[in-house]
N, C-alpha and C positions, 0 to 999 in steps of 0.2 A: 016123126023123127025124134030122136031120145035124144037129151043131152048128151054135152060130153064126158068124160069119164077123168078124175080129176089129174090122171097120171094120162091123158091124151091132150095133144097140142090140136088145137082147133085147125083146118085147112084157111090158105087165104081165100079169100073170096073172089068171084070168080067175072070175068068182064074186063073190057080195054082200059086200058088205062091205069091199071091198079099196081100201084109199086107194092115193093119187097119190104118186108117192114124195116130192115137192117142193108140198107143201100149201101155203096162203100162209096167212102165222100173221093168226091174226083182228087185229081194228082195233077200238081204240074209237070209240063212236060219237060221246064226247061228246070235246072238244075243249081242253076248258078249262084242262087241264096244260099243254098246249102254250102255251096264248096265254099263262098266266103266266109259264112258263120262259122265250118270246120276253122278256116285257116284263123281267123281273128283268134278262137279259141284256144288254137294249138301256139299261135305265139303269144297271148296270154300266158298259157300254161310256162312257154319258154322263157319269156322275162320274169316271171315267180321263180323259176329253178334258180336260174343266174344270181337273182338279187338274191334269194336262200344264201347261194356260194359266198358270193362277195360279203352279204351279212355277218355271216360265220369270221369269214378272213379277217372281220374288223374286230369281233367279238373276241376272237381267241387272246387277242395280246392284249386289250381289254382287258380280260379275267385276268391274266396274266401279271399285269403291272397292278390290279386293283390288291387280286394277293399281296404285292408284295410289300404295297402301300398299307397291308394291315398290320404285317407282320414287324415291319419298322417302328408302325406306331406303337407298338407293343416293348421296345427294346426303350424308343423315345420315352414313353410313361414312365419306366421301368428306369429309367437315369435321371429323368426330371424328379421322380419321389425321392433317390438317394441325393441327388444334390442340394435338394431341399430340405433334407436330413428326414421324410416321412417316411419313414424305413417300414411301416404297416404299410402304406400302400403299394412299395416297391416288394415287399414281400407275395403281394398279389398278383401279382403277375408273374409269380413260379410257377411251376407243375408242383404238383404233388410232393413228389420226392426231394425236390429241392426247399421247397418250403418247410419239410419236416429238419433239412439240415440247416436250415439258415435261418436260425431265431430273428428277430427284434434284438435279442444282444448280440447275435453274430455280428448286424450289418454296425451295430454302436461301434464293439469292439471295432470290426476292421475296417472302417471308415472315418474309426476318430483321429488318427494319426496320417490319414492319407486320402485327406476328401477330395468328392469330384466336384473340380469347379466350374468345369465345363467340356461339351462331349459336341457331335455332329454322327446322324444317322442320316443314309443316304441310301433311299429304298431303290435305287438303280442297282445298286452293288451288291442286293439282295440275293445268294444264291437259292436257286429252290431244284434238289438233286433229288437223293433218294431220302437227304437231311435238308434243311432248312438253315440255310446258316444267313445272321446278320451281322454282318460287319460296322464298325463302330470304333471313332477314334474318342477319346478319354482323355481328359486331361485330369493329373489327380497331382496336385503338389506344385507345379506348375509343370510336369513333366508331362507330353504327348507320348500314349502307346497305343497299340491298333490291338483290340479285341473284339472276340467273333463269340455272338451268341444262338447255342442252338434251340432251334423254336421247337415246339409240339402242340399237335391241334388238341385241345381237351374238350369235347362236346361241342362248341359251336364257336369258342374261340380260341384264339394263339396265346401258351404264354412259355416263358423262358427255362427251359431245362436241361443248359450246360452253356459251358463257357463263362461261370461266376470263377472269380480266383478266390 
């Protein structure tokens, strides 16, 4: 007899008794593990969905109030520096173009004869439309007025660019 040839599969060999090399493993008959493991899984899968939703629902106003809590802070900083006559750091907290108009001597000039001695920002009252607007009462003389400042994101944070008199 020759061997076998290396692209030919040997035969089994031959006699009672002799299994298949590749048997197929038995099966249960009954079923009922399966259908619970589906269902455990599939309401798994549904309390994940749900609490996704409900997460979100909590989330969104979340972001929502946390904006507007930055953007307050921003107007707060921005009034605490001039009342405190630090007119470099309230200039910091302009955009661009407001800072090119509103020197260190602007805020001297128009703060020396009508300073703020005290203000309230109130980040509920925060609008955020297709503008940003913060609202802000002022006291400058001992006179209360209601001014609204409009915000703008510049790279990663808010700062003030209109609504200076």
């Amino acid at each position: 007899m020759m061997p076998p040839q290396l692209d030919e599969v040997p035969p089994p060999p031959r006699g009672p008794g002799v299994l298949a090399p590749f048997a197929a493993p038995p099966r249960d008959r009954d079923l009922r593990g399966l259908w619970w493991t589906l269902g455990i899984g599939g309401l798994v899968a549904v309390l994940c969905c749900v609490g996704g939703i409900v997460g979100i629902g909590f989330l969104i106003p979340y972001a929502n109030s946390l904006g507007q809590a930055q953007v307050a802070a921003v107007v707060e900083d921005y009034l605490t520096a001039v009342r405190d006559e630090d007119y470099a750091t309230a200039r910091r907290q302009l955009c661009d173009t407001e800072a090119r108009t509103h020197t260190v001597g602007w805020f001297e000039d128009h703060y020396d004869q009508n300073r703020v001695t005290d203000f309230t920002v109130n980040a509920d009252d925060v609008r955020i439309t297709d503008q940003i607007v913060v609202p802000a009462r002022v006291e400058q003389g001992g006179t209360w007025t209601e001014q609204e400042y409009l915000m703008q994101q510049n790279g990663t944070r808010y700062v003030i660019c209109g609504g200076l008199d």
